[in-house]
N, C-alpha and C positions, 0 to 999 in steps of 0.2 A: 416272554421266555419260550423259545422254542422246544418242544418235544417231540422225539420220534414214538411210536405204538411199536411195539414189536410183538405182542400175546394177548391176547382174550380167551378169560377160563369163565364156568358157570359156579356159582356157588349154589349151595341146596333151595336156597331162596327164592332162586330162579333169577337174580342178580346178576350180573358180570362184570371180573375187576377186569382192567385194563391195566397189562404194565410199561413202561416206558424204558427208553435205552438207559435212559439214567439212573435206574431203580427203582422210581417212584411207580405207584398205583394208584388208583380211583375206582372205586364202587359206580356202579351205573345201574338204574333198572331198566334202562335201554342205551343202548350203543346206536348209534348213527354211523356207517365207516363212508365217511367221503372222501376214503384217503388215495383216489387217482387207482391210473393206469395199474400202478402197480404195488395195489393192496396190501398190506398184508392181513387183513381181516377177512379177504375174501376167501380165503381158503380154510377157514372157520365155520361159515356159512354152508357151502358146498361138500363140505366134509371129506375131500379128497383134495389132492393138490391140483389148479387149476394150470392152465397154460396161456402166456401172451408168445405169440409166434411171430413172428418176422412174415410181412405179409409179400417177402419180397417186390416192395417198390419202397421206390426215393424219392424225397421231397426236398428240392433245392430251393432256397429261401430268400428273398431283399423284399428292400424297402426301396422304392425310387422316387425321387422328387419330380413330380411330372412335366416341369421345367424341362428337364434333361432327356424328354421324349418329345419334343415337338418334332423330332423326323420321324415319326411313327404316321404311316396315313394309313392306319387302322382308327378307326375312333375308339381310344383305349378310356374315354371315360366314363364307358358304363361296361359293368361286369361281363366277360369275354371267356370263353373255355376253346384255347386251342388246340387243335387233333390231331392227334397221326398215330402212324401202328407205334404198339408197348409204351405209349409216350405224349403227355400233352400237356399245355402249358395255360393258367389258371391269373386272369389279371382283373384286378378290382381299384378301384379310386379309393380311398380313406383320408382323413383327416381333413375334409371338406374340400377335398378333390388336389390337395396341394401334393399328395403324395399318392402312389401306385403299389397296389401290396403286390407281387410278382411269385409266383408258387411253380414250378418247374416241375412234375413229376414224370417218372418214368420204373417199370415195371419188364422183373423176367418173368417171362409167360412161359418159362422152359423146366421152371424147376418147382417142386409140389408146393404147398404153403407148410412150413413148419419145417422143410427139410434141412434150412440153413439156421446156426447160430449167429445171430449179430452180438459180440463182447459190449459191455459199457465202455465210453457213453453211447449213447445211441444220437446222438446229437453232437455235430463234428463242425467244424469251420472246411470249407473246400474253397477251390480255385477257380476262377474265373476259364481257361484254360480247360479244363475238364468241363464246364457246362456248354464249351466253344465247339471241344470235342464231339461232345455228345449230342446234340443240338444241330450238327453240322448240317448244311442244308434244308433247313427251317424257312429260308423265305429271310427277307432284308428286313421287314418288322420284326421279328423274331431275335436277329441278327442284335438288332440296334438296342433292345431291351435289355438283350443276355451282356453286351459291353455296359452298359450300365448299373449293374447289380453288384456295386461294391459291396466286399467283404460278405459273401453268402456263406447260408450254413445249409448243410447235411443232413435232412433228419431219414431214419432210419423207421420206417410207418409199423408198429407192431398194434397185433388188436386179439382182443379176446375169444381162442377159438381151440373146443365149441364152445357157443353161449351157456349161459347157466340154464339151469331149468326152475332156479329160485333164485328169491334174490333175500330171502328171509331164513336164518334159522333161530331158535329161541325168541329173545329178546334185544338181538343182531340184523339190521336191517341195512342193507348196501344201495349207494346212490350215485349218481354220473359213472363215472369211468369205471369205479371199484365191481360196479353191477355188469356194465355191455360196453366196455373200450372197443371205440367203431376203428374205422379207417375216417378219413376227412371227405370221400367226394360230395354226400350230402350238403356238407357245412351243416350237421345235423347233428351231435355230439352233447354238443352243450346243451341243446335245446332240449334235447330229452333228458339231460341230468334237472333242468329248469322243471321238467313235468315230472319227475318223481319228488320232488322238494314240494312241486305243489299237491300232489297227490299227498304224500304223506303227512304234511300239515293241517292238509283240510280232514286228514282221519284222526289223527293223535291231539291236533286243536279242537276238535270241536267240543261245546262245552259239557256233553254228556259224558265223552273218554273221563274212563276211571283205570285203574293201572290192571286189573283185569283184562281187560283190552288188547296188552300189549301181548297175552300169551295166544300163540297160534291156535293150542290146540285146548284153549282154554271153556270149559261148560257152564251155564248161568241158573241160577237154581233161586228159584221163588219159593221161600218158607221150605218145608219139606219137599219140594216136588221141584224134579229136572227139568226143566224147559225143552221142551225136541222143538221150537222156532228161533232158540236162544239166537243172541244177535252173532252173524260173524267178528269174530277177530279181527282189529284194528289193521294189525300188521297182515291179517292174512287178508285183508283187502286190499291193502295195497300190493302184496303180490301179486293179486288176481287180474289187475288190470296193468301193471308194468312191464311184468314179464313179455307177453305176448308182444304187446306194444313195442317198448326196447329192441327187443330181439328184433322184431321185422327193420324197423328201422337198420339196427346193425347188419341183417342183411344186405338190403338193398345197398346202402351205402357200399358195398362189396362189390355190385351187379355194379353199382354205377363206375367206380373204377375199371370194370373189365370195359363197360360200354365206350368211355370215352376213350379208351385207349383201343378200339377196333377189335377187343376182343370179346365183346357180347353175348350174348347167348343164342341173339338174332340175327348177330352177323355185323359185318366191320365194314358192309361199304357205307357209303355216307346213308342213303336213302334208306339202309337197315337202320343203321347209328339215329336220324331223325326222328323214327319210326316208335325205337327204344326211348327218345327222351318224351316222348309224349306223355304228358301227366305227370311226371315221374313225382314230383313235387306233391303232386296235389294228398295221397294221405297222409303225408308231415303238414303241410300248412293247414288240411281243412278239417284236421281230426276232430271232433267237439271233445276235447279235452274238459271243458265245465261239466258237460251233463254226464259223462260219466265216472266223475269226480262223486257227482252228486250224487250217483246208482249206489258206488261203493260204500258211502256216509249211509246211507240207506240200508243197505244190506249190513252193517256196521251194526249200527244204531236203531234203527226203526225209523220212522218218516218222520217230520217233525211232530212237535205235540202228544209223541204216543212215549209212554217210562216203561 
């Protein structure tokens, strides 16, 4: 059975119900909101009302059977980012090479981020003809793709901005999109909704977590006397190390659309544009995501062995 969330309140307990479009509620002593782009828990958290903006670019979308590209003499079966000013176009093999995933983007570099409303849906069916359009003078690879891409769709790229500066309040903790809704040029989105899930797991699983834990700004007290080493908070470990994390990630992802599309920071001829892609990669893939998983469980809990 489906349910929508529409509200999260605290009860004195430190608790929080959750209520539903349909009237129903649920008691919780911790809330998870992994509920996407477009939250409504996040604005619980943050304790003001948050903003996804219209990042002013488009993402024209197919699927192509790679059959129906053999007059492509690009070698389109390994993953390809093609360039040009406000505009490039994005080709990957899937399905064990039998099909071509095809992503078309294009960006106004004229108008601020935030200063257009895009209405619902933000996701629209368009025309072959406007991608014809638009595309025009792309080169005869290019050409022979875009006639290809039956039935594409329109997505309208909005993203989280500013970031948060937490991704925790109470016993309310936000995860993928609900936390740092990026842009796509990373392909990096999911993967860090993938490292908050495991971050938070390995803090809330581990077998010492007792529900104490869950509160941020919670104190530990041995018989009569305060502990000033008391272990940190569950939840406020995992803040400590996502936020930072996330956000850069959501950054860059930003850099890297302005890069491919000639608008860089370092500049949009090619041998800038080369210059910019260098490493770009390397702190999403080479992060030691384990060890300082392991910091936080640490700073949490105490080292192994110690109560």
């Amino acid at each position: 059975m489906e349910q929508r969330c529409i509200s999260v309140s605290t009860l004195p307990s430190g608790s929080h119900v959750l209520e539903f479009a349909d009237g129903s509620t649920y008691e919780a002593d911790l809330v998870i909101a992994a509920d996407g782009i477009k939250s409504v828990l996040r604005d619980f958290v943050s304790e003001k009302p948050t903003s996804l903006v219209y990042s002013n670019r488009i993402a024209r979308r197919s699927v192509i059977p790679s059959e129906a590209l053999k007059a492509v003499k690009t070698d389109i079966m390994r993953p390809l980012t093609w360039i040009g000013k406000n505009k490039h176009i994005v080709t990957y093999p899937v399905e064990a090479n039998q099909k071509i995933n095809v992503v078309l983007f294009s960006m106004d570099s004229a108008v601020p981020i935030g200063a257009v409303n895009i209405p619902l849906p933000w996701v629209k069916p368009t025309s072959q003809d406007e991608l014809q359009r638009d595309y025009s003078g792309w080169g005869e690879d290019a050409n022979i793709i875009i006639k290809e891409m039956k039935n594409p769709s329109k997505w309208y790229l909005h993203f989280l901005h500013p970031p948060l500066s937490s991704y925790v309040r109470q016993r309310v903790v936000l995860v993928g999109d609900a936390a740092h809704a990026m842009l796509p040029h990373l392909g990096s989105g999911v993967g860090q909704g993938l490292e908050d899930v495991y971050a938070l797991c390995s803090l809330i699983g581990d077998p010492r977590a007792q529900k104490s834990h869950l509160d941020v700004n919670s104190h530990f007290w041995f018989g009569q006397q305060l502990l000033s080493n008391a272990p940190q908070a569950a939840l406020k470990a995992y803040d400590s190390i996502r936020v930072t994390r996330a956000n850069m990630v959501q950054s860059m992802s930003t850099v890297m659309g302005d890069v491919v599309a000639g608008r860089g920071p370092g500049g949009g001829t090619i041998p800038q544009i080369q210059e910019q892609l260098k490493g770009v990669w390397h702190p999403i893939w080479h992060h030691d995501l384990v060890g300082e998983v392991k910091r936080a469980v640490a700073n949490a809990y105490g080292p192994r062995g110690v109560l």
